[in-house]
N, CA and C atoms of all chains as a GROMACS GRO file, in nm:
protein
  573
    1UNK      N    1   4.556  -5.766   2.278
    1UNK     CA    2   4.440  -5.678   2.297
    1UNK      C    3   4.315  -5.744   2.239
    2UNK      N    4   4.206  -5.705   2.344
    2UNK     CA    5   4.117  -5.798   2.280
    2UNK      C    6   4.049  -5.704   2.143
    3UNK      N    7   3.994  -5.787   2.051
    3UNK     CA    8   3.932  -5.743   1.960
    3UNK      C    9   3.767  -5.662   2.004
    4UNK      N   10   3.785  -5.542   1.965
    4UNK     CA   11   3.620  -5.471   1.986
    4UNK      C   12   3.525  -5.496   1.934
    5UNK      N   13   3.507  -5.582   1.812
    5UNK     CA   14   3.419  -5.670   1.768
    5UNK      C   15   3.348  -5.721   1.813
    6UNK      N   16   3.412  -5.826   1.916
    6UNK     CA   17   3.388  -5.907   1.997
    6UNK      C   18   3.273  -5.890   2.092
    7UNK      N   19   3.248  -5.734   2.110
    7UNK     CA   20   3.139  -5.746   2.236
    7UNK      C   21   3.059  -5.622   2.094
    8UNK      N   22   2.952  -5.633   2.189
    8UNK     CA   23   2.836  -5.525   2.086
    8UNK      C   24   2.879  -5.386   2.184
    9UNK      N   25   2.903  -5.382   2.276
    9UNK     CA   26   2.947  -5.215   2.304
    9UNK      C   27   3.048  -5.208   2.260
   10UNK      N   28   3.163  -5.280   2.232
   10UNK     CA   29   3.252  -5.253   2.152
   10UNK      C   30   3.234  -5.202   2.001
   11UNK      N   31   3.128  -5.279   1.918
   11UNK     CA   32   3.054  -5.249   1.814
   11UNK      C   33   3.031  -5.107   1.821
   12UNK      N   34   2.876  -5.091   1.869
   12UNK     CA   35   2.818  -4.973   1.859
   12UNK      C   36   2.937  -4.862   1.895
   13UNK      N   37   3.030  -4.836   1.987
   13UNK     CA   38   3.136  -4.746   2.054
   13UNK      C   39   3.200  -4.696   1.874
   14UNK      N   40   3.253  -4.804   1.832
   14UNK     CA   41   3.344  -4.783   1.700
   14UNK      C   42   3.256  -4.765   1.545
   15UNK      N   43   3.099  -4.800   1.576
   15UNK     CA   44   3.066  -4.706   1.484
   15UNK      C   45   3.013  -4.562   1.539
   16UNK      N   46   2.990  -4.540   1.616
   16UNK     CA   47   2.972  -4.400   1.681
   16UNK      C   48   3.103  -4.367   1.641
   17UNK      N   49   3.209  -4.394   1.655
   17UNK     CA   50   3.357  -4.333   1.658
   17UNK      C   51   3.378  -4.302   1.510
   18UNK      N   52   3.372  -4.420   1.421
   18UNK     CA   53   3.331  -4.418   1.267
   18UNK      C   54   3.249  -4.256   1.174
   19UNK      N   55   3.151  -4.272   1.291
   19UNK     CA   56   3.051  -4.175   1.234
   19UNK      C   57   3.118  -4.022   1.246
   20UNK      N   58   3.184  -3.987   1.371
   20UNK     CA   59   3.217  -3.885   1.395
   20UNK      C   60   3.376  -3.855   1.269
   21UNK      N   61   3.405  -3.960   1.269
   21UNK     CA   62   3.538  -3.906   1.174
   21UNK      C   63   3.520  -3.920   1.030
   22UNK      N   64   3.374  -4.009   0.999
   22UNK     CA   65   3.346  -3.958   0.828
   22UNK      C   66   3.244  -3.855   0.843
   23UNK      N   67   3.185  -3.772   0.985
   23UNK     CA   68   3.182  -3.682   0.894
   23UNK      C   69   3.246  -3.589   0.869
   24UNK      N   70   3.344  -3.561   0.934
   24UNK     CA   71   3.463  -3.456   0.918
   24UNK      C   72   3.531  -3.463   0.767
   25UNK      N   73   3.503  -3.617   0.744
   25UNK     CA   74   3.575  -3.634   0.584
   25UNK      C   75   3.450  -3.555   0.451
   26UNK      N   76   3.334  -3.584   0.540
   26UNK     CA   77   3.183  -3.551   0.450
   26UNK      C   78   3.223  -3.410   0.444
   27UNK      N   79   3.235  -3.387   0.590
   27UNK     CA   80   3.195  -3.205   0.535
   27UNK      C   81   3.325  -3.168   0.505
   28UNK      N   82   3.484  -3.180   0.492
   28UNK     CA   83   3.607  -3.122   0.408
   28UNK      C   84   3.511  -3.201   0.271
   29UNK      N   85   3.486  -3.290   0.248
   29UNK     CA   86   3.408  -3.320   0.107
   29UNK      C   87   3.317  -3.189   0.057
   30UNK      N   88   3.248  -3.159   0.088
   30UNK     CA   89   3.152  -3.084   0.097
   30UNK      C   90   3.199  -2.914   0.122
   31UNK      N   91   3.364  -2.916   0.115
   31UNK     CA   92   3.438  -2.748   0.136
   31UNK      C   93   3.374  -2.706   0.289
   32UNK      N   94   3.356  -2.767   0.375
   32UNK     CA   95   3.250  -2.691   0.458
   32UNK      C   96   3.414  -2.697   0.552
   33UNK      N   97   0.489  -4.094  -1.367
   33UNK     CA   98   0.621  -4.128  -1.356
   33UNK      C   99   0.663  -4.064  -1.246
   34UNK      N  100   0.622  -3.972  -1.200
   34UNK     CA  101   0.660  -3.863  -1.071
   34UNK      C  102   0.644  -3.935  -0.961
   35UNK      N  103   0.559  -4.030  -0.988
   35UNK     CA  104   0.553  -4.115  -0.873
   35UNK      C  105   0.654  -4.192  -0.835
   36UNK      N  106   0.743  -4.240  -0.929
   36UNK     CA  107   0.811  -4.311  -0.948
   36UNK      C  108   0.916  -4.310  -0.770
   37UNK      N  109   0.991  -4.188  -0.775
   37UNK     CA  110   1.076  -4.155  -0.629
   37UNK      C  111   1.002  -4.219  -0.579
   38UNK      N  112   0.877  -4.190  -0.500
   38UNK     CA  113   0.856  -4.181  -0.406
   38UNK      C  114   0.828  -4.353  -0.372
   39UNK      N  115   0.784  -4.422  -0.475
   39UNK     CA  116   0.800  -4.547  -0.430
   39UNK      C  117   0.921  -4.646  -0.453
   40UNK      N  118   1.022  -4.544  -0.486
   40UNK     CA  119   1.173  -4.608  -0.456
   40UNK      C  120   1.244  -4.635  -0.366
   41UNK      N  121   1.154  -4.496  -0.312
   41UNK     CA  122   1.250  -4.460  -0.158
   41UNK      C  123   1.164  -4.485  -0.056
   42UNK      N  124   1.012  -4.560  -0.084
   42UNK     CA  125   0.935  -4.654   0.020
   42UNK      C  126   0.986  -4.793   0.021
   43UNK      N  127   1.035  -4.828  -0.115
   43UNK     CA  128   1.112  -5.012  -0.090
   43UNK      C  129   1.209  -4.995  -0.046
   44UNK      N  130   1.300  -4.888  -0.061
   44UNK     CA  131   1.404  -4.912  -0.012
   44UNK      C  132   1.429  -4.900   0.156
   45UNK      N  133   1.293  -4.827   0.160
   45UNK     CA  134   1.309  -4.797   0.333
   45UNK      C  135   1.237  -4.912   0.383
   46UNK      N  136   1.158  -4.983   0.303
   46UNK     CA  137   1.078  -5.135   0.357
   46UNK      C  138   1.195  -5.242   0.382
   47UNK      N  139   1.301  -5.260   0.255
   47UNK     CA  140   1.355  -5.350   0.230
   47UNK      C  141   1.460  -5.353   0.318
   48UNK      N  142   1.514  -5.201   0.366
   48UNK     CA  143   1.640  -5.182   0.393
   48UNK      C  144   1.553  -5.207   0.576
   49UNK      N  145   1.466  -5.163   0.632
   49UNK     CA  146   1.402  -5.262   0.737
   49UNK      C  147   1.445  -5.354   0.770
   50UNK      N  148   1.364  -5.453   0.654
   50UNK     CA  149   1.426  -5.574   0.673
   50UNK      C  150   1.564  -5.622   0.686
   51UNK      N  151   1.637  -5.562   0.607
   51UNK     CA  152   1.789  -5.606   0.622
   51UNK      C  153   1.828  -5.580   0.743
   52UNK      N  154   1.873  -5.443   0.766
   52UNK     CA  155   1.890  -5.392   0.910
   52UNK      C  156   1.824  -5.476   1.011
   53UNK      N  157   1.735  -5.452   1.039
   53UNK     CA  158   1.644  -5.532   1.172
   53UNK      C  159   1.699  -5.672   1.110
   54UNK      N  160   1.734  -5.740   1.062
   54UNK     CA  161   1.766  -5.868   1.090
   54UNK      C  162   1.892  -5.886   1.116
   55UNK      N  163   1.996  -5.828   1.075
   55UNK     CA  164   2.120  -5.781   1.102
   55UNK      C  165   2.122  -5.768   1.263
   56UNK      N  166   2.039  -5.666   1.334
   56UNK     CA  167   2.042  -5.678   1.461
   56UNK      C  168   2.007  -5.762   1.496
   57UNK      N  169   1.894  -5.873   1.462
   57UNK     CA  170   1.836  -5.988   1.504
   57UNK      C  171   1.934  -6.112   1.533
   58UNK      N  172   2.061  -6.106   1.435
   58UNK     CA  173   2.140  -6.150   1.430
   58UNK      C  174   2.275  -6.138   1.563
   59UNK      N  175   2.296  -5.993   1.566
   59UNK     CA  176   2.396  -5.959   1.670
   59UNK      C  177   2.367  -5.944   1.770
   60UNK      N  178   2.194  -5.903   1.817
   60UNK     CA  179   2.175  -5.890   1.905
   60UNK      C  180   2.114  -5.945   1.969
   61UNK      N  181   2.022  -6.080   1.904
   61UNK     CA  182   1.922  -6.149   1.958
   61UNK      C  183   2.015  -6.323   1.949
   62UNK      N  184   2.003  -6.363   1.796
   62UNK     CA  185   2.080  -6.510   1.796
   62UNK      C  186   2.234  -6.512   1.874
   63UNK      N  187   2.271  -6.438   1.843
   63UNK     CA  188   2.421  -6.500   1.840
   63UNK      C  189   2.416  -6.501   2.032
   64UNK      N  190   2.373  -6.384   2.113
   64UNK     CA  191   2.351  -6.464   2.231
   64UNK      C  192   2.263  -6.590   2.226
   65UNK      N  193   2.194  -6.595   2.234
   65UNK     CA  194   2.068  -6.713   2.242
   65UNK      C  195   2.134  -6.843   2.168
   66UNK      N  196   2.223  -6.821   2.114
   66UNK     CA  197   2.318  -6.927   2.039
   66UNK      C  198   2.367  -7.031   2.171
   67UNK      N  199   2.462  -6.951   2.261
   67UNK     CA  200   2.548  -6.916   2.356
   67UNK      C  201   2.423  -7.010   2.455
   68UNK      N  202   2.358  -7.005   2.510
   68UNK     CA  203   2.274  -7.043   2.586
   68UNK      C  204   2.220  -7.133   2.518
   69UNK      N  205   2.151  -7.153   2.407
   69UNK     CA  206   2.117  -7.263   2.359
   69UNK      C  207   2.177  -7.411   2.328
   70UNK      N  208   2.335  -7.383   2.300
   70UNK     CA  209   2.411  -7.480   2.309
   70UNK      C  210   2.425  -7.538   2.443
   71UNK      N  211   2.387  -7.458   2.543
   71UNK     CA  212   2.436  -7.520   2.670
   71UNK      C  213   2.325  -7.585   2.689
   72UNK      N  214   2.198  -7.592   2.656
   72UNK     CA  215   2.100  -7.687   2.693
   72UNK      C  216   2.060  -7.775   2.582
   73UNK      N  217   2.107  -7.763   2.478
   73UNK     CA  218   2.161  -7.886   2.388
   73UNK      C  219   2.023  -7.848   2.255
   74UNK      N  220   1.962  -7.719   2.273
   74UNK     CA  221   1.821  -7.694   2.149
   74UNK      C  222   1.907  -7.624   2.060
   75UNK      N  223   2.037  -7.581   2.024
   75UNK     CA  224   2.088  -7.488   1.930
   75UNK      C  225   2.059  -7.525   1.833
   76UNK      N  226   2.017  -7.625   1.793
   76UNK     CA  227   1.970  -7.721   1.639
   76UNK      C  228   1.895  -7.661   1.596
   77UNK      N  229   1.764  -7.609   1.658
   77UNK     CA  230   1.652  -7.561   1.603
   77UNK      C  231   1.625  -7.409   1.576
   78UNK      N  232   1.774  -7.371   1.659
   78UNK     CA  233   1.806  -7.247   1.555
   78UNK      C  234   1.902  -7.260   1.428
   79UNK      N  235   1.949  -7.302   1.461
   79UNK     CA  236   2.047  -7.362   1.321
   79UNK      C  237   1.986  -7.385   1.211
   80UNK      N  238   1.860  -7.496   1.228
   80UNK     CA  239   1.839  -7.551   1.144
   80UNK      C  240   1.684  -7.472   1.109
   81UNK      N  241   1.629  -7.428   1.186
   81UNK     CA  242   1.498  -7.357   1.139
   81UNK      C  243   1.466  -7.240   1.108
   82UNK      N  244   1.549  -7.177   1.228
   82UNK     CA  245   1.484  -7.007   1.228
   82UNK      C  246   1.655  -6.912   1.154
   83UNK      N  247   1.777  -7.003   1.185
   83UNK     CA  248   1.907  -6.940   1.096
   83UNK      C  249   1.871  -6.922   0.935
   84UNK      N  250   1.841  -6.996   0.889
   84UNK     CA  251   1.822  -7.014   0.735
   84UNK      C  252   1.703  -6.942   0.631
   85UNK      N  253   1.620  -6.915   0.730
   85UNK     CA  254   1.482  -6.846   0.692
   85UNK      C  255   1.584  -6.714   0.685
   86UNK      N  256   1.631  -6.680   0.863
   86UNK     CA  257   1.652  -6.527   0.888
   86UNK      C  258   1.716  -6.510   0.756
   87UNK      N  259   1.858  -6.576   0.719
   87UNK     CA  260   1.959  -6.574   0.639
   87UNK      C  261   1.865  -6.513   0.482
   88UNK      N  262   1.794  -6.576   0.443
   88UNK     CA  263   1.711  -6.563   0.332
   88UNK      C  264   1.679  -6.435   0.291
   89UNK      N  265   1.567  -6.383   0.386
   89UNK     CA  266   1.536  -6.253   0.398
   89UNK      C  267   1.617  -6.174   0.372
   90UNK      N  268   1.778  -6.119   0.473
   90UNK     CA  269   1.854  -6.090   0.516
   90UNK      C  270   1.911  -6.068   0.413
   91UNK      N  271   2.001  -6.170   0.307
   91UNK     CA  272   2.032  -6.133   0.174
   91UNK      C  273   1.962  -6.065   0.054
   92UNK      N  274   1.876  -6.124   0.075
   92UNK     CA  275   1.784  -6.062  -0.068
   92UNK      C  276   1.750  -5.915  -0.013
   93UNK      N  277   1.693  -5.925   0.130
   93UNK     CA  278   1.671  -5.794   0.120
   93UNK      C  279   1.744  -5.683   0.123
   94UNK      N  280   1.896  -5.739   0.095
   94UNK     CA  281   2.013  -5.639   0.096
   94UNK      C  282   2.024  -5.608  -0.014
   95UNK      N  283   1.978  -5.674  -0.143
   95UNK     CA  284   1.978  -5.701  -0.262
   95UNK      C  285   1.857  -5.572  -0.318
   96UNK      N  286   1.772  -5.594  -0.245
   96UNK     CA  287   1.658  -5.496  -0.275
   96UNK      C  288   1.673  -5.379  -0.252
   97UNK      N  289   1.702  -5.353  -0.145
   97UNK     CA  290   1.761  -5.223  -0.070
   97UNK      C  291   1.843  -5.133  -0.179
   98UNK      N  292   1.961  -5.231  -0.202
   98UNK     CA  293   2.045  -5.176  -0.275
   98UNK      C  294   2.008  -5.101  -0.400
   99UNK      N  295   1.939  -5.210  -0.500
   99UNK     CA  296   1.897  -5.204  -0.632
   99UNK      C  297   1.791  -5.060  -0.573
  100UNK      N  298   1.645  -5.037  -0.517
  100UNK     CA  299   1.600  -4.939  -0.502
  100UNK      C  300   1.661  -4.799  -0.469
  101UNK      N  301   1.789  -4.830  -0.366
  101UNK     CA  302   1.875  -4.735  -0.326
  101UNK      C  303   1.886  -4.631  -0.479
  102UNK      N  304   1.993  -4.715  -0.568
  102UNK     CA  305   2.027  -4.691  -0.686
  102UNK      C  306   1.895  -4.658  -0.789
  103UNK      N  307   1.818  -4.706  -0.759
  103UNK     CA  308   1.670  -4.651  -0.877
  103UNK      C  309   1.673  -4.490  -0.826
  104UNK      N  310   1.665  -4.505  -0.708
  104UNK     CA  311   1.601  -4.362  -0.652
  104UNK      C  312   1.724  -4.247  -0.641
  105UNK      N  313   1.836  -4.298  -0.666
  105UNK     CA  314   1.931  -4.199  -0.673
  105UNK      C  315   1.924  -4.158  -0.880
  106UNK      N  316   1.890  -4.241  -0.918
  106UNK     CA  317   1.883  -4.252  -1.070
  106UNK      C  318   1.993  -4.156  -1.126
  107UNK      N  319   1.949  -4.036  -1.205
  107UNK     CA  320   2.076  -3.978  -1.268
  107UNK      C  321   2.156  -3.914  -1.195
  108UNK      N  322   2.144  -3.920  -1.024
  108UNK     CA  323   2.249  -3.874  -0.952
  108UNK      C  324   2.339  -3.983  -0.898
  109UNK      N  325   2.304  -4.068  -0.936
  109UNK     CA  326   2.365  -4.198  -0.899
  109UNK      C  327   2.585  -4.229  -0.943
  110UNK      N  328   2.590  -4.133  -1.027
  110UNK     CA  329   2.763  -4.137  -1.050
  110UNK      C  330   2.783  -4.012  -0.934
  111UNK      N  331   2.708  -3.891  -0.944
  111UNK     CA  332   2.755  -3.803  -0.825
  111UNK      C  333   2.773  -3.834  -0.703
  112UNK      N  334   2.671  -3.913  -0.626
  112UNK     CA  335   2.642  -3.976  -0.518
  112UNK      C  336   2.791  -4.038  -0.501
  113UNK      N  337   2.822  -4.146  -0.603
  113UNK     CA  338   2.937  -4.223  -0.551
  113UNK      C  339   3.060  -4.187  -0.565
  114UNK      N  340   3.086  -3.997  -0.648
  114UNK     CA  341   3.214  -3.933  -0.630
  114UNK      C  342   3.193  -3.851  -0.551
  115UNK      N  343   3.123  -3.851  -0.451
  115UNK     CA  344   3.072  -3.768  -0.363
  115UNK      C  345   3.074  -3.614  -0.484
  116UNK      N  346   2.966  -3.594  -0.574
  116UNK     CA  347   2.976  -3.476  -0.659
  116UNK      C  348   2.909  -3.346  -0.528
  117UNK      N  349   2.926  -3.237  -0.601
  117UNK     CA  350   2.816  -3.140  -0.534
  117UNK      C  351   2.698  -3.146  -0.425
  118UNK      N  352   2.729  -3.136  -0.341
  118UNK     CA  353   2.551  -3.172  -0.303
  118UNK      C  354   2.542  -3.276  -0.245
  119UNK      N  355   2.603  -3.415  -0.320
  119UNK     CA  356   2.580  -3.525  -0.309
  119UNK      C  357   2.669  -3.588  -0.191
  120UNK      N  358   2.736  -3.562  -0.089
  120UNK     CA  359   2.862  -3.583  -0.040
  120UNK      C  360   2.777  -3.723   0.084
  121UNK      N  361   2.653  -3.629   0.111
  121UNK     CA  362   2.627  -3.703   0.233
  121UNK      C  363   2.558  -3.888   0.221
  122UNK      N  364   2.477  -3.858   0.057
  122UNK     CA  365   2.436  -3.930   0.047
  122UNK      C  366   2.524  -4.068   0.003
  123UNK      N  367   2.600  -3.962  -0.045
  123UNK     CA  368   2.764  -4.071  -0.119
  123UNK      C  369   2.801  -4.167  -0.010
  124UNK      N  370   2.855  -4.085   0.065
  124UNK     CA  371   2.873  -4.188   0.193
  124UNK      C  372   2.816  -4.285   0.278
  125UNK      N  373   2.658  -4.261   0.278
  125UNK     CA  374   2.569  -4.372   0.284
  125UNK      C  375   2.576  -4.468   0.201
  126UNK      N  376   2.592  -4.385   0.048
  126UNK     CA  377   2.588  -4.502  -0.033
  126UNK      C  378   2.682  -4.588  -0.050
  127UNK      N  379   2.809  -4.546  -0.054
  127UNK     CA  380   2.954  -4.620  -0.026
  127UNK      C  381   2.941  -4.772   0.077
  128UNK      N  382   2.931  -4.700   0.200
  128UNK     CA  383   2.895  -4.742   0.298
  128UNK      C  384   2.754  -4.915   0.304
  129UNK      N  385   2.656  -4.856   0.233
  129UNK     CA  386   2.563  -4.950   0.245
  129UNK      C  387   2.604  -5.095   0.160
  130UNK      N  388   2.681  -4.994   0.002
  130UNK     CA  389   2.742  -5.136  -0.050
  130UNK      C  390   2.877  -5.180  -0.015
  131UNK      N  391   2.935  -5.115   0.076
  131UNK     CA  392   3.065  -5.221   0.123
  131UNK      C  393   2.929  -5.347   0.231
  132UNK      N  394   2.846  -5.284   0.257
  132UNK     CA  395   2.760  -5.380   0.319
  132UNK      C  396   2.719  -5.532   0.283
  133UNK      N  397   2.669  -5.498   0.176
  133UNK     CA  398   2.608  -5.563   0.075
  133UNK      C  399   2.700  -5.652   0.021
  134UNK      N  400   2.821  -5.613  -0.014
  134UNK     CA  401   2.922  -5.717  -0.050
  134UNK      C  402   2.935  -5.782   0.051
  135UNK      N  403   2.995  -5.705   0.194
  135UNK     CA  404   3.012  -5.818   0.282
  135UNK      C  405   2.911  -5.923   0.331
  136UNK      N  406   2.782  -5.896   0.258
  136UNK     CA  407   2.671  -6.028   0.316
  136UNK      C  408   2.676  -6.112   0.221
  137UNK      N  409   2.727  -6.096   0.085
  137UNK     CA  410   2.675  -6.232   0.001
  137UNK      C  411   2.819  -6.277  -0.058
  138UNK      N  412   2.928  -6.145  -0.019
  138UNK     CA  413   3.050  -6.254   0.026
  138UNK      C  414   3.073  -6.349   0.147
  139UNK      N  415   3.138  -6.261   0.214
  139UNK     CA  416   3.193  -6.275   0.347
  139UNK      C  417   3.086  -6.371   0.449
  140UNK      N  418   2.938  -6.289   0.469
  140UNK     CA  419   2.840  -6.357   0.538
  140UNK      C  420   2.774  -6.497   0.480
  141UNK      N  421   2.718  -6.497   0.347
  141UNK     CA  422   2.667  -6.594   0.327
  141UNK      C  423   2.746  -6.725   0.282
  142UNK      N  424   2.890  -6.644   0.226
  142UNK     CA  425   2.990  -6.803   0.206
  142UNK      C  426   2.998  -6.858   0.296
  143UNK      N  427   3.022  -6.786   0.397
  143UNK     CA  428   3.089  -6.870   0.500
  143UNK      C  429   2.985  -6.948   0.633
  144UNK      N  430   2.866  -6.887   0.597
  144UNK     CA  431   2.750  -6.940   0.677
  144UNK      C  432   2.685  -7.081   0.582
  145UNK      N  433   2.718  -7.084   0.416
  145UNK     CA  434   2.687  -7.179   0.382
  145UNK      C  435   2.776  -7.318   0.456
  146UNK      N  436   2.878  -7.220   0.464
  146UNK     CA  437   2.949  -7.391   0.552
  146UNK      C  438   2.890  -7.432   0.714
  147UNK      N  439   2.886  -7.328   0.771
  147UNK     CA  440   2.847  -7.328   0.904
  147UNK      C  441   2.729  -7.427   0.914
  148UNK      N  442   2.613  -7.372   0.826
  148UNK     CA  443   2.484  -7.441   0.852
  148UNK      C  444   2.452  -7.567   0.774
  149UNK      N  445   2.566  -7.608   0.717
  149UNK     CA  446   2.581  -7.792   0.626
  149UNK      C  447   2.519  -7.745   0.480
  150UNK      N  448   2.514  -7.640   0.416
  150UNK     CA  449   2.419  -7.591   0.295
  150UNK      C  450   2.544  -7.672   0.210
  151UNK      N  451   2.696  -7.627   0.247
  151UNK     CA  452   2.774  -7.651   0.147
  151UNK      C  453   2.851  -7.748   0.234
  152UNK      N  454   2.968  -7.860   0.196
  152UNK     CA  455   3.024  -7.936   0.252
  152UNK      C  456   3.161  -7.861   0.315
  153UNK      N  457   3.179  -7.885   0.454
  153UNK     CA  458   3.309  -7.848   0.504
  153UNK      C  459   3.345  -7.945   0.637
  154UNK      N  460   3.494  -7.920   0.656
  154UNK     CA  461   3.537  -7.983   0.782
  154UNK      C  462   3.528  -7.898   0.874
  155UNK      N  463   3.543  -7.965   0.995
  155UNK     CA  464   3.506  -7.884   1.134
  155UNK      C  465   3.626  -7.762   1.148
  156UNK      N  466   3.711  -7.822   1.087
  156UNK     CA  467   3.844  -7.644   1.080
  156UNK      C  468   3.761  -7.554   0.987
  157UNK      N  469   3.732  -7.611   0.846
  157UNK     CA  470   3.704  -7.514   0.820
  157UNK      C  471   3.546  -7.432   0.875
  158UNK      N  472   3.449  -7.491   0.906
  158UNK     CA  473   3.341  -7.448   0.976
  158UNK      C  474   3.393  -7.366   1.111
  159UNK      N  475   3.488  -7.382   1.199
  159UNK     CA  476   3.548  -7.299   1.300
  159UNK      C  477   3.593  -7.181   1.202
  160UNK      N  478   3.654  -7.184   1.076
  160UNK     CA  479   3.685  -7.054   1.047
  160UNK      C  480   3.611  -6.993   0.981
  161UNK      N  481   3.495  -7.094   0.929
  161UNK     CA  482   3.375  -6.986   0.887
  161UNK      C  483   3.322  -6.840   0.937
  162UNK      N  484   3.316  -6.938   1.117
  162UNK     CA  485   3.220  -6.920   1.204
  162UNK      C  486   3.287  -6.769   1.220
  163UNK      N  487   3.405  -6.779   1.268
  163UNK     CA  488   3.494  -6.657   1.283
  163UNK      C  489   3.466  -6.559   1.168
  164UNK      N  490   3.481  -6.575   1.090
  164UNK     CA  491   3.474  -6.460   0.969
  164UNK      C  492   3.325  -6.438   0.926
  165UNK      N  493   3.246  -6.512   0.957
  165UNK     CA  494   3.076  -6.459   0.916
  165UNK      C  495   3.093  -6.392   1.052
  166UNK      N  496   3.128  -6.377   1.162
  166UNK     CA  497   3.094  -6.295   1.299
  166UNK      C  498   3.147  -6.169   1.257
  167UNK      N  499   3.279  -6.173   1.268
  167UNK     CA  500   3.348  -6.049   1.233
  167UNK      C  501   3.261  -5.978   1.120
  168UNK      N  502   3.250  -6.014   1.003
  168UNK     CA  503   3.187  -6.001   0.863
  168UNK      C  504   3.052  -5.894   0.938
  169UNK      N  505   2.912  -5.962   1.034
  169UNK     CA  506   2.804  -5.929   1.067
  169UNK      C  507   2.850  -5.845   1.176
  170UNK      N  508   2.966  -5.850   1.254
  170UNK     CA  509   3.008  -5.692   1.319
  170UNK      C  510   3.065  -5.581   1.260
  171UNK      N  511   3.123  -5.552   1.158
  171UNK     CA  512   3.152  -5.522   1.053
  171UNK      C  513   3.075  -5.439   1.000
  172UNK      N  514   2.948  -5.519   1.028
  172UNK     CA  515   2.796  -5.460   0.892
  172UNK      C  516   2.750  -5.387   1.018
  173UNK      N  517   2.731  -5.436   1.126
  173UNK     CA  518   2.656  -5.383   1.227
  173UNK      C  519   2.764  -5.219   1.288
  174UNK      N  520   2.850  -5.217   1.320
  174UNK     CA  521   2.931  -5.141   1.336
  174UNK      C  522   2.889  -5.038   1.150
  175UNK      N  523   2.928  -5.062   1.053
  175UNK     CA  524   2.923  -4.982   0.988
  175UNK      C  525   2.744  -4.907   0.922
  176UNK      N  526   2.685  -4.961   0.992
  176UNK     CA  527   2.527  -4.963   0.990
  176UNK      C  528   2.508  -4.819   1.083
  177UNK      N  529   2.582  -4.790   1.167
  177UNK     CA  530   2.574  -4.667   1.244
  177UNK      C  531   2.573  -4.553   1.174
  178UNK      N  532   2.702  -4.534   1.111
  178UNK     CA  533   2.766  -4.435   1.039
  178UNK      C  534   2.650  -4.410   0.897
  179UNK      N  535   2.609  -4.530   0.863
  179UNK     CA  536   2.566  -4.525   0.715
  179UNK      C  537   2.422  -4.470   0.762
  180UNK      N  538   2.365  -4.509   0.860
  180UNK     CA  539   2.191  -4.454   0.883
  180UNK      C  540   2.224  -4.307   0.853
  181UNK      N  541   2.334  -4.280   0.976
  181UNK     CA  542   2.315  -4.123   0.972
  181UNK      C  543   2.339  -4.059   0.873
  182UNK      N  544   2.439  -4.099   0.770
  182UNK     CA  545   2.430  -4.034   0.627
  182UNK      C  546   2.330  -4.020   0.578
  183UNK      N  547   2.278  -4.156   0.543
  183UNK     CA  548   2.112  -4.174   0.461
  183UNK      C  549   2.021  -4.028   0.484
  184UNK      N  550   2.007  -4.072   0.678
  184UNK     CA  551   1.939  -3.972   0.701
  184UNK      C  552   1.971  -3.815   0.665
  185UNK      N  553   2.095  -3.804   0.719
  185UNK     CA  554   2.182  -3.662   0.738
  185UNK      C  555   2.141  -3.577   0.583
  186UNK      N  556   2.143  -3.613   0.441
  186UNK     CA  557   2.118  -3.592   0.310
  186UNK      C  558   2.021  -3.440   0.343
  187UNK      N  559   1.869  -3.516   0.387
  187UNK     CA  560   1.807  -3.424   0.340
  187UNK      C  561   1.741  -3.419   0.518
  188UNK      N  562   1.814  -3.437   0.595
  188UNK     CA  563   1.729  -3.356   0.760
  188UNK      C  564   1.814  -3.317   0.872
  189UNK      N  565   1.934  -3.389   0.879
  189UNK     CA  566   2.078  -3.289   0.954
  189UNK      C  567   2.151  -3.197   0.841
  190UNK      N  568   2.194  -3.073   0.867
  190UNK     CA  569   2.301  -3.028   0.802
  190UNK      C  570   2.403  -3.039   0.841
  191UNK      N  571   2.544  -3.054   0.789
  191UNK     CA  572   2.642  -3.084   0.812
  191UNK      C  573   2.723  -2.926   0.773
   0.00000   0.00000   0.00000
């Protein structure tokens, strides 16, 4: 499998993806 | 002294500029133009002129960023990084910005000292530089997403 690194939409895709699952960790952080 | 914030959190938004925008300058501008430049045989004069300047900036101003980051969080600065009360969103920016920061003056600048002849290496090891400063600056760039929106998210999204 290729590595998603590798291309910048691969990039940007997996921090968009990143973003959405810390903040779920932020807000159980946060009791919300 | 009241003044003090407010020009913490102007360097850090100057400095952290600079870092960022060169970071992209990096993933999004050189490393193609790399790619094309080798094929017409000028990659030298990025290598050797405009890589090493960017590189410069790029560290230190991660360096600055950081250090202001931390001025301007001042006595919230242990909450911030146990994500305390309050502090959850900014925590995670802040987490976030210094796994950054390590990875540029580890990961990025060791291994670019070999790349660009600063430090002595063989062509294996300069091939595996090359590999791990890329990954390293996708890494930063990929985790540069997540961390804006914290920064920001603190005090103008609610979560």
């Amino acid at each position: 499998m290729k590595n998603p690194l590798d291309s910048l939409w691969g990039t940007i895709i997996l921090g968009l993806i990143l973003t959405v699952i810390l903040y779920y960790i932020v807000k159980a952080l946060a009791g919300g | 002294m009241e003044m003090l914030p407010g020009i913490y959190r102007w360097i850090h938004i100057l400095a952290g500029i600079m870092w960022i925008g060169l970071l992209y300058y990096f993933n999004f501008v050189q490393g193609q133009a790399m790619k094309a430049a080798q094929a017409d045989g000028t990659a030298a004069g990025i290598s050797k002129h405009i890589a090493p300047r960017a590189l410069l900036f790029f560290r230190w101003a991660a360096v600055v960023t950081w250090v202001a980051g931390a001025a301007l969080l001042g006595a919230n600065f242990g909450a911030a990084f146990t994500f305390g009360g309050g502090y959850e969103k900014i925590g995670m920016g802040a987490w976030l910005g210094t796994i950054m920061l390590i990875n540029v003056w580890t990961l990025i600048w060791q291994n670019q000292k070999k790349i660009l002849g600063i430090v002595q290496a063989s062509d294996e090891e300069k091939n595996k530089a090359r590999r791990v400063a890329f990954l390293a600056s996708r890494v930063n760039t990929m985790l540069s997403i997540p961390m804006l929106y914290f920064m920001v998210a603190q005090t103008h999204i609610a979560i």
